[in-house]
N, C-alpha and C positions, 0 to 999 in steps of 0.2 A: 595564324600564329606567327608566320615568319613576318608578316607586315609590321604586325605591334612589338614585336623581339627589334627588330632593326630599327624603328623608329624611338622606343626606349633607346635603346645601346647608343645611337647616334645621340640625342637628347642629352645624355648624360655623359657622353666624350665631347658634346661640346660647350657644355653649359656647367659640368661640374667641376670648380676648382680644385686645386690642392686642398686637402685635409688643414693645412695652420691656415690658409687665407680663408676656409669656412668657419673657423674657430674665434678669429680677428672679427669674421663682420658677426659671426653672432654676438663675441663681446662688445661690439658697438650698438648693435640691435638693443638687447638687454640693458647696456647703460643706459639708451635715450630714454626706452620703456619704463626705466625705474622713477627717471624726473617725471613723465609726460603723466604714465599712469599711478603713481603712489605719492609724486609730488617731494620727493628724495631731491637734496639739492646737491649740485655737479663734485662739489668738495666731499657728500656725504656717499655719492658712489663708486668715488675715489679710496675712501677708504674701507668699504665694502667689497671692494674690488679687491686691492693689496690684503686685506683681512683672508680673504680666500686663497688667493694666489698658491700659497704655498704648505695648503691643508691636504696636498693630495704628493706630496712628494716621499714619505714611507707606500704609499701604493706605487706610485710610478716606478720607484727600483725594485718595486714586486715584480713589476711587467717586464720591465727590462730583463732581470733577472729569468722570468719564465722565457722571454724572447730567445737569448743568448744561449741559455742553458739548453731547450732546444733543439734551438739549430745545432750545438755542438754534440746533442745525442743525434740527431738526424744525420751529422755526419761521419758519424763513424764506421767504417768496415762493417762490424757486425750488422747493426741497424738497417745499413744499404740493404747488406744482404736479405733481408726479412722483409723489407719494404719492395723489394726486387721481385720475392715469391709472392708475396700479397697480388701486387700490378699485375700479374701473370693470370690471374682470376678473368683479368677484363681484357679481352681483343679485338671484341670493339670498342665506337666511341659512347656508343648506349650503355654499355654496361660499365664500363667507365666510370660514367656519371652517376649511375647507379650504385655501384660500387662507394664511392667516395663519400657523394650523399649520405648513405647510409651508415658509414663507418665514420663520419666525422658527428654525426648526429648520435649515434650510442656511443662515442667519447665526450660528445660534451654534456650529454645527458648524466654520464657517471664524475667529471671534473672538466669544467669548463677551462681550465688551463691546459690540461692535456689535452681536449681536445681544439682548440683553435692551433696550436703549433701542429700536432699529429696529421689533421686533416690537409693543411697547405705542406705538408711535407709528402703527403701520400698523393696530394692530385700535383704538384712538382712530379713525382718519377712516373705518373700512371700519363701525363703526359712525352714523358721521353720515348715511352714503350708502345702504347700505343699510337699507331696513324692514322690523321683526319681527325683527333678530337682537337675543336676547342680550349685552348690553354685556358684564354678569360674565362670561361664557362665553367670548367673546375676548379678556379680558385673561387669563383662565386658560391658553387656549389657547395663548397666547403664552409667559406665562411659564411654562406645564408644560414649551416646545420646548424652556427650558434645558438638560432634560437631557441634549441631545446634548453640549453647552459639552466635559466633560471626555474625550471620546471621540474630541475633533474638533483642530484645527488648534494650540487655544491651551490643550491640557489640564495642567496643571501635574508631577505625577509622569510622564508619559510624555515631556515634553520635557527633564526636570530630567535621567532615568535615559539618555538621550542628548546629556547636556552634559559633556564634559572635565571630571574636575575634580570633579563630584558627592560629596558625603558616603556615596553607596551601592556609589560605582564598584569597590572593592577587594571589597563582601560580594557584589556580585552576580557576580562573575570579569570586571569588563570593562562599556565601556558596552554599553547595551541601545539596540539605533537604533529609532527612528520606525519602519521597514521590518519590526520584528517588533510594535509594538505599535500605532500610531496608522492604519497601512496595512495592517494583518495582515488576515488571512480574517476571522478571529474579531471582531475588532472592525467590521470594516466588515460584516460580516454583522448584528452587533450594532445599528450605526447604522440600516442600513437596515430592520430589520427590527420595534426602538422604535421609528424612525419613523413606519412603516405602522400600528401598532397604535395610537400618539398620535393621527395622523389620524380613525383610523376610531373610537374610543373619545369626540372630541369630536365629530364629525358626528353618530354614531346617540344622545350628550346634547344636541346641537341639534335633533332631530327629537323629542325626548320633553319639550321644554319646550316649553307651552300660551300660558305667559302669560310674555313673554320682556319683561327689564327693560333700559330703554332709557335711552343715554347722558346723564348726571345735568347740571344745566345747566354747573356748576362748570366742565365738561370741553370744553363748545362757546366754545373760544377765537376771538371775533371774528380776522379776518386784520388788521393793522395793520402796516404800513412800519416805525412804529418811529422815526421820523423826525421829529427837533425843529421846531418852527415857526419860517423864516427870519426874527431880529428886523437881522440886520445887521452884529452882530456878529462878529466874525474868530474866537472862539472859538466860536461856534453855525457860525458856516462851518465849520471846520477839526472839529468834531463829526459834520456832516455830509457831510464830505469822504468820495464812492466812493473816488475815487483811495487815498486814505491808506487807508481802509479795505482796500481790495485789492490793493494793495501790501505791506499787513502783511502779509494770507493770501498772495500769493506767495511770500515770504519766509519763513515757515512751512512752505509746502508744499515748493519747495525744500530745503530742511533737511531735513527728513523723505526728500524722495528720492537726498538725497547719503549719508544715514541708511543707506538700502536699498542703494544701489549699494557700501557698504562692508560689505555683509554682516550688516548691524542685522535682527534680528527685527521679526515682527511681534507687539510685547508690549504689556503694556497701557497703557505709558507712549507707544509709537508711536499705538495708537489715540486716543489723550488728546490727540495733537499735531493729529494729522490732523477730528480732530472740533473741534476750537477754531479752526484756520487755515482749513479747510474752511466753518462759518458764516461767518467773518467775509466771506471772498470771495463766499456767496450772498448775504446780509444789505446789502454793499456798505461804509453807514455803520458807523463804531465806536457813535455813538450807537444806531442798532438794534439790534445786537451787543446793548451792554448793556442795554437794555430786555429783550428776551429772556431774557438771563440774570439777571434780577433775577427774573424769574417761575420762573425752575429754583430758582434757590435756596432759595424758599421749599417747594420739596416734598423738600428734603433735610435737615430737620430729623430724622428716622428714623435717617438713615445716622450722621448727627452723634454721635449719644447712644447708640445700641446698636452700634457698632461695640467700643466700650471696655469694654462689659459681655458680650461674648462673648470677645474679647480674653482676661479675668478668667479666665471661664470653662474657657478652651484654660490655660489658666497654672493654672488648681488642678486640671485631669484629668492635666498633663503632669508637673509638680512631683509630686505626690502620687501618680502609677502607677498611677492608676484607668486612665485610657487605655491604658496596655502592659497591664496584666491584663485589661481585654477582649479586647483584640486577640491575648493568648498564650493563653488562654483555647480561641478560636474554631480557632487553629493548631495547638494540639498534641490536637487531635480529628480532627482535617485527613487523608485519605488524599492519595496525589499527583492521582488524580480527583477528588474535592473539595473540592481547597485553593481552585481556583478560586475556587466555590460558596461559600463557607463566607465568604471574603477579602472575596466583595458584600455579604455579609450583617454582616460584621463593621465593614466601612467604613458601610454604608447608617446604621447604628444610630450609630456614632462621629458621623457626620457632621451628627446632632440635634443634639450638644451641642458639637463645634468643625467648624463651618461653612464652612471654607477650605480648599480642596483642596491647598495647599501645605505649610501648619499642620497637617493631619491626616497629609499623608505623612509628615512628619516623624516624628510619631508612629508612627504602624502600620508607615511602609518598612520599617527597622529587621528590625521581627516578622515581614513576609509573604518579604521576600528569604530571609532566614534560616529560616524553616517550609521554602520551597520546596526551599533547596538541600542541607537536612534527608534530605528526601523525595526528594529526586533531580530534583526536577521542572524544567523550563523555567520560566524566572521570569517571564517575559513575559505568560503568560498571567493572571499571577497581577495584575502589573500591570492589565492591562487589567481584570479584575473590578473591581479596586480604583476603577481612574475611576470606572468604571460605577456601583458601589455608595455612591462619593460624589457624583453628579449626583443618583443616585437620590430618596434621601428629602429632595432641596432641596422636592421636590413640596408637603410637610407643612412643611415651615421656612420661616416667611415673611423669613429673614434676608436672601435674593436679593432676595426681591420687592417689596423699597421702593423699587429704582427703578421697576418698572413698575408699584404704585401710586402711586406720586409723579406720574408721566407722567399714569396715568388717573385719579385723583381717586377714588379708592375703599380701601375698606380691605380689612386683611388676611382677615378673614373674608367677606367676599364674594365671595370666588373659593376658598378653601382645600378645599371641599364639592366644588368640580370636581376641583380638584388632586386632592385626597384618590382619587376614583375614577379617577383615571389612572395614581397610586402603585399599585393594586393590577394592573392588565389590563399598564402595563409592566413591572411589578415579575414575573409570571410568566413574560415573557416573555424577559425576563435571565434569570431563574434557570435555566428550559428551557432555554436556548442553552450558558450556563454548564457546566448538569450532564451534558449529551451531549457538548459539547467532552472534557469531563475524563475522559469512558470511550471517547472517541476514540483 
């Protein structure tokens, strides 16, 4: 284990670029592939290209927004202190890993936004406390548990295919509920069972690393109030005003729960709310507040610039029918037992080059409703591959993972080496599950 751990980790600190220079060559990849393979000419992927560009910028201020807001609840006194009792759970570097795995994995299972920020904020301080773990190894840890995100509570195709009203609801005969795919056997068998294997896949690489690298200083954020020095003034008061500050957050949080009691999901603009009203109430002052958040902001410079170039990207595979030709490709080889199988593996691949679980349904729904009810099959299962196969290879795509290196102060290659071996122990572990369901 330690041999194939360190020749990953090395492989991929030396070979894996920055996250915008992987985004650059994929959109050259993709460009050339539009002329070579669909015969798109250079003026028409140009404007395929710019057609996309800036389809995905109401999401990227989602992100940013959930980034920021975040870190500004992660940083506040209370928060510390709660995250301080947590870390106290683990004293060694095993349970550590344990630990976090575990707890970033039942957050993202219940909101994949709370849980990608939660998780890199709790292996940040379970590093500071703990001695001899692995820094890179728990922020991997962390963000490898995304992959429960589409499986779990806030998965985008399994919530969409049980919403009135759907673009798929006529191909598939009717809505598909929660009850056959986010609750079914199969997928919660699925959860739990990538769960156990995440776990135990980081644990026995925390026990084969010797020389374990320890949190960088960038990352040891002094505790600080946040809190202007009293000159006298009514606007340095009223800066420093609790009240007003937790007054706002009452009135946010309020909103949010008149929100809920009218039947509001829990989407990702509801966690946006509740993570912005939620700091300001721990933090007290507005001026805290934004102190804090002027330190997020500066780790979402990633999100800012490559959301528009993968954006691009989804817009010259979807324009030009590179994306349906994989996907009908993988489908009309498909038995009714292996549409499942086949559905993971065709999302897993899609899901390198358009990164958004909403944006790829789009794409692929279409193909796999329509293979399945081809083949006579229940379609639901087919769905659930699909989540699956789209969480899957986030593991290798550091497109998630800016906010949890933003959080931790490291780059994308310093954790991708973990990733990388956890893509393959759960990636068999879906597919096994997958191919006996489908001869079920």
């Amino acid at each position: 284990m330690n041999i194939v751990n360190r020749g990953f980790v090395r492989l991929f600190e030396r070979y894996m670029p920055d996250p915008l220079i992987l985004a650059v060559v994929l959109t050259f990849a993709v460009f050339i592939a539009g002329m070579v393979l669909k015969g798109v000419s250079p003026v028409g992927m140009t404007e395929v290209w710019y057609g996309g560009f800036f389809k995905l910028h109401a999401f990227a201020m989602q992100m940013i927004l959930v980034l920021v807001g975040g870190y500004a609840l992660a940083r506040s006194p209370a928060f510390g202190r709660l995250v301080d009792q947590v870390a106290k759970l683990a004293t060694t570097p095993g349970r550590a890993i344990v630990l976090v795995t575990g707890f970033t994995l039942v957050a993202c299972w219940i909101n994949w936004g709370v849980g990608l920020v939660a998780g890199a904020v709790l292996a940040r301080e379970l590093a500071r406390n703990v001695k001899g773990v692995d820094y890179r190894l728990l922020i991997a840890a962390a963000y490898s548990s995304f992959i429960a995100w589409h499986g779990g509570l806030s998965g985008s195709a399994t919530l969409l295919m049980a919403t009135e009203g759907n673009f798929l609801q006529e191909a598939a005969g009717g809505l598909i509920p929660v009850s056959d795919t986010i609750f079914s056997s199969l997928n919660l068998t699925l959860s739990i069972l990538v769960g156990l294997t995440l776990i135990l896949t980081f644990y026995l690489l925390s026990r084969s690393i010797t020389e374990p690298v320890g949190i960088p200083q960038s990352a040891l954020l002094e505790k600080d109030d946040g809190v202007e020095a009293d000159d006298g003034l009514p606007a340095t008061r009223m800066e420093n005003s609790r009240l007003l500050g937790i007054l706002t957050g009452i009135l946010g949080l309020a909103t949010i729960g008149v929100y809920f009691l009218r039947n509001g999901g829990l989407d990702l603009n509801a966690v946006i709310f509740i993570l912005i009203f939620t700091g300001m109430i721990l933090h007290g002052s507005l001026s805290a507040y934004l102190k804090a958040l002027k330190e997020g902001v500066s780790g979402a410079t990633g999100v800012v610039i490559q959301f528009p170039f993968y954006a691009g990207i989804m817009g010259m595979m979807a324009s030009s029918g590179m994306s349906a030709d994989l996907v009908r490709y993988f489908s009309e080889i498909a038995t009714e037992a292996t549409l499942p199988f086949l559905t993971f593996l065709s999302a897993g691949l899609l899901n390198i080059l358009v990164p958004s679980g909403g944006g790829q349904w789009a794409i692929q729904g279409p193909i796999a409703i329509e293979a399945a009810r081809a083949l006579g099959a229940n379609p639901a299962p087919t769905i659930v591959a699909f989540a699956w196969g789209d969480a899957w290879t986030n593991l290798i795509q550091p497109f998630w993972a800016l906010p949890a290196l933003a959080i931790a102060g490291l780059r994308a290659k310093d954790i991708m080496g973990f990733c990388a071996l956890a893509l393959f122990t759960t990636g068999a572990v879906i597919g096994l599950v997958l191919l006996v369901a489908g001869m079920m």
